[in-house]
C-alpha positions as CSV (number, residue, x, y, z in Angstrom):
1,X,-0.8,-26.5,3.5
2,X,1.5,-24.2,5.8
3,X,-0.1,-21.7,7.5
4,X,2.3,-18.4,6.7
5,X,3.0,-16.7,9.8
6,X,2.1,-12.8,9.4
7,X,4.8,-9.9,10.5
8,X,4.9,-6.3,10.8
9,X,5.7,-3.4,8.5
10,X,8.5,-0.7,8.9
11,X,5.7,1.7,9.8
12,X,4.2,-0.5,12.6
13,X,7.8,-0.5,13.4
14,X,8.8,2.9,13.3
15,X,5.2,4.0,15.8
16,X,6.4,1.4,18.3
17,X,10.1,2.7,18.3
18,X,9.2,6.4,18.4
19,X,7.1,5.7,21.1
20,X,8.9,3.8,23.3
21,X,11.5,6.8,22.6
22,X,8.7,9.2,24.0
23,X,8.1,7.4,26.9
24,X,11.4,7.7,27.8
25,X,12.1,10.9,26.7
26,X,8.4,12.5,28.9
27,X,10.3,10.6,32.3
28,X,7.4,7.3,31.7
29,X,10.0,5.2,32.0
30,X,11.8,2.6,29.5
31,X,10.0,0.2,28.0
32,X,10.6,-3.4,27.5
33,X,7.2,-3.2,25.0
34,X,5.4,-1.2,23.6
35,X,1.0,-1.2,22.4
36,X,0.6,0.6,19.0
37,X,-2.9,0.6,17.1
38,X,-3.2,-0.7,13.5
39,X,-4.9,1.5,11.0
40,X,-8.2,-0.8,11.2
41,X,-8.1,0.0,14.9
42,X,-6.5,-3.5,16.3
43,X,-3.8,-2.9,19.1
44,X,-0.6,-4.5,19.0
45,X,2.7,-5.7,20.8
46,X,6.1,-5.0,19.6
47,X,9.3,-5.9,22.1
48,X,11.9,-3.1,22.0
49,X,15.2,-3.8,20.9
50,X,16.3,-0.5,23.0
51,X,15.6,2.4,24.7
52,X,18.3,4.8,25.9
53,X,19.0,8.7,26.5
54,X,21.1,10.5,23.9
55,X,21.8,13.9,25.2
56,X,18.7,16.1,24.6
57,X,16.7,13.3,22.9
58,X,15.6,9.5,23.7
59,X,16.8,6.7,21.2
60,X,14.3,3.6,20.6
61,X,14.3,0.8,18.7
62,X,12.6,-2.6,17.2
63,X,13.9,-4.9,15.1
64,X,11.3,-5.8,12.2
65,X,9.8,-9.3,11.8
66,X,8.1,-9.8,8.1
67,X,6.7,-13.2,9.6
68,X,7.3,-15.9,6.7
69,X,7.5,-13.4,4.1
70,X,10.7,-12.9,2.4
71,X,10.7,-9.0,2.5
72,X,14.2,-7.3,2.1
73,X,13.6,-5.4,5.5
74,X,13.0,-8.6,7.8
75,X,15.4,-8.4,10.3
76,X,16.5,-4.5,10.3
77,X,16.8,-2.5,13.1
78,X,14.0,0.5,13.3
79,X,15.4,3.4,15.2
80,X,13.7,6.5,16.5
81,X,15.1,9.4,17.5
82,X,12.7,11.8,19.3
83,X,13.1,15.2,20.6
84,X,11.0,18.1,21.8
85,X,10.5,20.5,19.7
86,X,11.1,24.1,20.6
87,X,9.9,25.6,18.2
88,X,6.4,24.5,18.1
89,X,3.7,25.8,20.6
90,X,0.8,23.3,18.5
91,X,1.9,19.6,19.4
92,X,3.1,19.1,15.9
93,X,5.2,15.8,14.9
94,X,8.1,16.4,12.7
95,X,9.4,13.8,10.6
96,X,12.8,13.8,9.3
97,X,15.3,10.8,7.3
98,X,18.0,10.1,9.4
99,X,20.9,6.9,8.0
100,X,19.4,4.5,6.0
101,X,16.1,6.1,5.2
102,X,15.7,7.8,2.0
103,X,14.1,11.3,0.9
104,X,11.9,11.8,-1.9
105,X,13.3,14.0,-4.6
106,X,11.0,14.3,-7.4
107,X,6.8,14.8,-7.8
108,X,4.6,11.7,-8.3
109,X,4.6,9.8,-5.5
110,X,2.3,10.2,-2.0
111,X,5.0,11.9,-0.1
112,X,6.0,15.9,-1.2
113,X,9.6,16.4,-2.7
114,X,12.5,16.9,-0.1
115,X,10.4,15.1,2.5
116,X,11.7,11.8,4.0
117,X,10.3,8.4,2.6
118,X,7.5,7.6,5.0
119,X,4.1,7.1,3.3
120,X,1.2,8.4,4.9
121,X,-0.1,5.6,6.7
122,X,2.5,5.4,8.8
123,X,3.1,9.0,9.0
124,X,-0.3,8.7,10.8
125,X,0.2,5.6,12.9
126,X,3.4,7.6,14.5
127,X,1.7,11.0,14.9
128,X,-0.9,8.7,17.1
129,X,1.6,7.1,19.1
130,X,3.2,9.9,20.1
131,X,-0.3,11.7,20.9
132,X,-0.5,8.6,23.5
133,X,2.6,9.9,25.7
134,X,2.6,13.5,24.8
135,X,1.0,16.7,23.7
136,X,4.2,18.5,23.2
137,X,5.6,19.0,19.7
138,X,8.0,16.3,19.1
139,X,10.9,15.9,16.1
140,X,11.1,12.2,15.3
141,X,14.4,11.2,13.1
142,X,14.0,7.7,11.7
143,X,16.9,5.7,11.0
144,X,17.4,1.8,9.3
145,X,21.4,1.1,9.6
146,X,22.3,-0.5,6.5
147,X,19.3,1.0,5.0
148,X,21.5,3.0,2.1
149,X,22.8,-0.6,0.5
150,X,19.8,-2.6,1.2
151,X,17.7,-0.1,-0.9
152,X,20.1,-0.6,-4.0
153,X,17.6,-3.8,-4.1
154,X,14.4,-2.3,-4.2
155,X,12.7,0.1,-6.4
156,X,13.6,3.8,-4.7
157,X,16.5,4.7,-7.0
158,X,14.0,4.4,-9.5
159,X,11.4,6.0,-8.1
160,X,13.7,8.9,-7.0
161,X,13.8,8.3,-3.4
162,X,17.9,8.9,-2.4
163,X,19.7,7.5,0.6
164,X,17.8,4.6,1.8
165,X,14.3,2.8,2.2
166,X,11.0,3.9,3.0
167,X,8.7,3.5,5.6
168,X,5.5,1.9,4.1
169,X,2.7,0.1,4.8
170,X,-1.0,0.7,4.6
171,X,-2.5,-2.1,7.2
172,X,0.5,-2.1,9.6
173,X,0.9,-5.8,8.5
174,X,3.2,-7.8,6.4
175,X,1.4,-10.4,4.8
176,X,3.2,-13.4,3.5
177,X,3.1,-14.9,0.0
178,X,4.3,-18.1,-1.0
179,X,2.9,-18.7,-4.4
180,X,2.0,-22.1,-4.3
181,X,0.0,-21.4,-0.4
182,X,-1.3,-18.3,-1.9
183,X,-2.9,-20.0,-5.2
184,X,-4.5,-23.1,-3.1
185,X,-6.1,-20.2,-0.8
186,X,-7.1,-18.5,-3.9
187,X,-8.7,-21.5,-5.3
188,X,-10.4,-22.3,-2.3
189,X,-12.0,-18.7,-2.0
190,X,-13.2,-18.7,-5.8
191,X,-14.8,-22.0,-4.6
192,X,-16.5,-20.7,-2.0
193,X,-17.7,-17.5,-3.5
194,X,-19.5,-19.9,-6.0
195,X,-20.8,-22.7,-3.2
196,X,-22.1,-19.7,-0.9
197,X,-24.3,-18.4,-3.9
198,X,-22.3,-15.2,-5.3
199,X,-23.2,-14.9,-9.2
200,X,-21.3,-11.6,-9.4
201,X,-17.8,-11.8,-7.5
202,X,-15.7,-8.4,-7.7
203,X,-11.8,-9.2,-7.5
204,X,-9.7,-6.4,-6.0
205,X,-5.8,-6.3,-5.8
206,X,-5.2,-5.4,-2.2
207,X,-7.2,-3.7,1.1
208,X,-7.7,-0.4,-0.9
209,X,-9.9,-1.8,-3.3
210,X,-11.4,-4.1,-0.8
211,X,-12.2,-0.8,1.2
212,X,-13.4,1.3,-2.1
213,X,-16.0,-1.7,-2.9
214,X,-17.4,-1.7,0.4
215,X,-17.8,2.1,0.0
216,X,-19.0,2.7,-3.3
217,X,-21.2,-0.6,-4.1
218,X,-23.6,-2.9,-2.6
219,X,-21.3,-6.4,-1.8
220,X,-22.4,-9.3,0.3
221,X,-20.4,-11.1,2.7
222,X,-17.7,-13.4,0.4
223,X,-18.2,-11.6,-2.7
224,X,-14.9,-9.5,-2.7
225,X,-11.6,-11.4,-3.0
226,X,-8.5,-10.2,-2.8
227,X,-5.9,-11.5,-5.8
228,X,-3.1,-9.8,-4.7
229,X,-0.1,-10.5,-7.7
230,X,-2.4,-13.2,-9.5
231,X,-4.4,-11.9,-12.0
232,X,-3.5,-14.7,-14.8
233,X,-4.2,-17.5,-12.5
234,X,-7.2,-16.6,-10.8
235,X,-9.1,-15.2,-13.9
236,X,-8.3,-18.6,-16.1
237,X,-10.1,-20.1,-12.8
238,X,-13.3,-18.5,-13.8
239,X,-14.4,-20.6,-16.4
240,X,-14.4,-23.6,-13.9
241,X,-17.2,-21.8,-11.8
242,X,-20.8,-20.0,-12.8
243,X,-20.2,-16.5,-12.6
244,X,-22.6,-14.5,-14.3
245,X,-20.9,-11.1,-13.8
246,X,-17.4,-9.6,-12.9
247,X,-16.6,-6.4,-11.0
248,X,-12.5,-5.7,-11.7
249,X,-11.3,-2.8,-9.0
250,X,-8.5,-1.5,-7.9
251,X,-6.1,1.4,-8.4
252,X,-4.5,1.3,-11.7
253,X,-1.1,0.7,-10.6
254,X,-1.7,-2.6,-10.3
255,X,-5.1,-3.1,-12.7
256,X,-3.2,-0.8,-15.7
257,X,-0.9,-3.9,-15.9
258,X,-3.8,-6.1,-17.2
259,X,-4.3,-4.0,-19.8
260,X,-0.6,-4.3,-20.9
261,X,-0.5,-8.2,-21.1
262,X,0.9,-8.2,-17.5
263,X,-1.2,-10.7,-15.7
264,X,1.5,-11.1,-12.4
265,X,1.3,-7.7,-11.4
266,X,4.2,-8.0,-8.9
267,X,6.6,-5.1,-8.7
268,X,9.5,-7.2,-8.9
269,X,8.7,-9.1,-11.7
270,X,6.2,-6.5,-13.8
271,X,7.4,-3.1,-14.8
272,X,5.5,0.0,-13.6
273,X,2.5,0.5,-15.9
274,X,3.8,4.7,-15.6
275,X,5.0,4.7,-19.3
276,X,2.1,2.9,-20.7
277,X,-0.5,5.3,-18.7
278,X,1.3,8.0,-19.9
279,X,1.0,7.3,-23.2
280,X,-2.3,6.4,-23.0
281,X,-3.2,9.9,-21.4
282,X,-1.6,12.1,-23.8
283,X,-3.7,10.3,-26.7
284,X,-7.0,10.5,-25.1
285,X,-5.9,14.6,-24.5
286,X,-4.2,14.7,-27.5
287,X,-1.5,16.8,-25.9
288,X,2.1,15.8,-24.2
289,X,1.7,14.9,-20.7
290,X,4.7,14.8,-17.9
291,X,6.4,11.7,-17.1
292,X,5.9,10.4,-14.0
293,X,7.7,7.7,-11.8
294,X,4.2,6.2,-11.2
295,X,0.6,5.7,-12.1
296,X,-0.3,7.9,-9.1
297,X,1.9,10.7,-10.4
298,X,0.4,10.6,-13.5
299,X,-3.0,11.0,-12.5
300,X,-2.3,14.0,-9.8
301,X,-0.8,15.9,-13.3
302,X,-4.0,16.1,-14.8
303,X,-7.2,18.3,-14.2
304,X,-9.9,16.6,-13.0
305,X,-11.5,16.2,-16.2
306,X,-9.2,14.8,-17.9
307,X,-8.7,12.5,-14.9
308,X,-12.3,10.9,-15.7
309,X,-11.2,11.4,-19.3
310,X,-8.3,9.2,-18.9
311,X,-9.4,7.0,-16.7
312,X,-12.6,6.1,-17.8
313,X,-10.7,5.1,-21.4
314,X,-8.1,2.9,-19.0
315,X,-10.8,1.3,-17.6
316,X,-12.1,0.6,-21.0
317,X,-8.4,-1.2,-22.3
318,X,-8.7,-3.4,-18.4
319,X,-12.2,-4.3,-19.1
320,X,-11.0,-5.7,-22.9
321,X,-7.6,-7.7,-21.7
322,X,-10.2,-9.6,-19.0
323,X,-12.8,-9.9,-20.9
324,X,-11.0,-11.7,-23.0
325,X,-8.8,-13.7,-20.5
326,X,-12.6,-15.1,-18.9
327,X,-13.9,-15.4,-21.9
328,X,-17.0,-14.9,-22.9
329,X,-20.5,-15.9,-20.5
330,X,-19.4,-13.5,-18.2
331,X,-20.0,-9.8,-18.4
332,X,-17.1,-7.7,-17.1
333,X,-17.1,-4.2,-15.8
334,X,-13.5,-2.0,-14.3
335,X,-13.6,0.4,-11.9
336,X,-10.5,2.3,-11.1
337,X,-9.8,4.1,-7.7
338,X,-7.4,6.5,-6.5
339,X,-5.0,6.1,-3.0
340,X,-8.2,8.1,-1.0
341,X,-10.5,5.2,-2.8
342,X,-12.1,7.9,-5.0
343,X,-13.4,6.8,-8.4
344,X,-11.6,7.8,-11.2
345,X,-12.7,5.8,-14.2
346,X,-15.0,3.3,-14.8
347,X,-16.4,1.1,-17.9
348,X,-19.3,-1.8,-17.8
349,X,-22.0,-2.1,-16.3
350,X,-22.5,-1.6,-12.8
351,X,-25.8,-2.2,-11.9
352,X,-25.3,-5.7,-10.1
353,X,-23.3,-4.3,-7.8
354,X,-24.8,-0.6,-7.5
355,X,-26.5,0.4,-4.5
């Protein structure tokens, strides 16, 4: 089986262009590369494309590499713009969407209405690499030429986010999936979660409910496995192996789709669960509730009581769909989680896993 070589996301892209635009910008020089930290701490090496003066600012760039995976933005030139900024005595960053990145325009998702498309995470991992070169306030334009058509492919017309694509990523790293590689791993780690003597796996979609299980419940080494997209294939594996118990957690953008019939949960091939949490929301409050682009925005509508409300009934509909795709021997329990890896509903019970 090929081994899928991993790449870089626009964020980790956009950190190492703004600050190889710093460096040159604060007199450091111009850099051929540039060392930019990960969010779990690990310090990288990008090449840059470019660095050049541009009357009161310094111009960077790196051109993206998704590694084997066949993301839209693989090969796209990541350009930062960075200036100082006059007007601020605090060190601030500023963050604004120059051509090709988009700005968000309506409520719902993690970034604030007339703000440009870069999701926290990386919002973060380019304050930090300008707080390497400088303590001055900066104002960092990002720019992806082409941008504009390129994100006619992807979901941010949909999701409200005009003129371009976003800067995203939550581990700095693109990692690839080819289905068939991706199931054979995933069949070798149900195998080995059984041989190593795990009775009660927990299955998370992605790194945020990896994080939230090490946070909130008591798991061994090789007892959390990540599913990514394959819901359907992984959970018609169980019945070859002796679980006793199953912990389901996640956010429910992804885990909502199970309760829908959606077993690939796979943005471009699954609709957003929004509508269907939604609807689910205004029954359990028997009142209307906003629509929302996404599950997220949904969620951030509703008190905090009705959040458990909601949630905690969700959880109950995920819990059903997989107990019935297992089957029965094996006792299920949901927990849902929020972006910060708070709890926001649960159903089951919890106590092999509780601390």
């Amino acid at each position: 089986m090929k081994v899928l070589r991993e790449g870089f996301t626009t964020g980790t892209c956009a950190a190492a262009a703004a600050k190889a635009a710093a460096l040159l910008l604060a007199g450091k020089g111009r850099p051929e590369s540039v060392d930019v930290f990960l969010p779990d701490g690990e310090r990288v090496t990008l090449p840059v494309l470019y660095a050049r003066k541009k009357g009161a600012a310094a111009v960077a760039a790196v051109r993206k590499d998704a590694g084997d995976d066949p993301d839209i933005t693989d090969g796209c030139t990541i350009v930062a713009s960075v200036s100082w900024d006059a007007g601020d005595d605090e060190g601030g960053v500023v963050i604004e969407a120059g051509e090709g990145v988009g700005v968000v325009t309506k409520p719902g998702l993690s970034v604030a209405p007339g703000e440009a498309a870069v999701n926290p995470v990386p919002r973060r991992m380019i304050g930090e690499a300008l707080r390497s070169v400088t303590d001055r306030g900066v104002r960092v334009t990002l720019s992806i030429p082409g941008g504009e058509t390129l994100a006619v492919k992807t979901f941010n017309p949909r999701l409200g986010i005009a003129g371009g694509l976003s800067i995203l990523g939550t581990s700095g790293r693109v990692r690839p999936f080819s289905c068939p590689a991706l199931r054979a791993s995933l069949q070798c780690l149900l195998a080995m979660t059984a041989a190593s003597g795990v009775t009660a796996p927990v299955l998370v979609p992605g790194r945020i409910g990896k994080r939230a299980a090490k946070r909130h419940f008591r798991v061994g080494c090789g007892q959390v496995v990540e599913v990514g997209n394959e819901w359907g294939f992984v959970l018609d594996l169980f019945r070859e192996y002796s679980f006793y118990s199953l912990l389901v957690l996640g956010h429910p953008g992804k885990l909502a789709k199970l309760a829908f019939g959606r077993w690939d949960t796979h943005s471009s091939r699954s609709e957003s669960a929004a509508a269907g949490v939604a609807d689910v929301a205004a029954r359990t409050l028997k009142r209307t509730v906003a629509d929302s682009r996404t599950v997220e925005g949904v969620f951030s509508l509703l008190e905090p009581r009705e959040r458990e409300q909601v949630g905690n009934v969700l959880a109950g509909m995920v819990r059903r769909a997989v107990g019935e795709r297992v089957g029965r021997g094996v006792e299920t329990a949901v927990v849902l989680v929020d972006m910060k890896g708070d709890i926001i509903g649960r159903e089951g019970d919890l106590k092999p896993w509780q601390l």
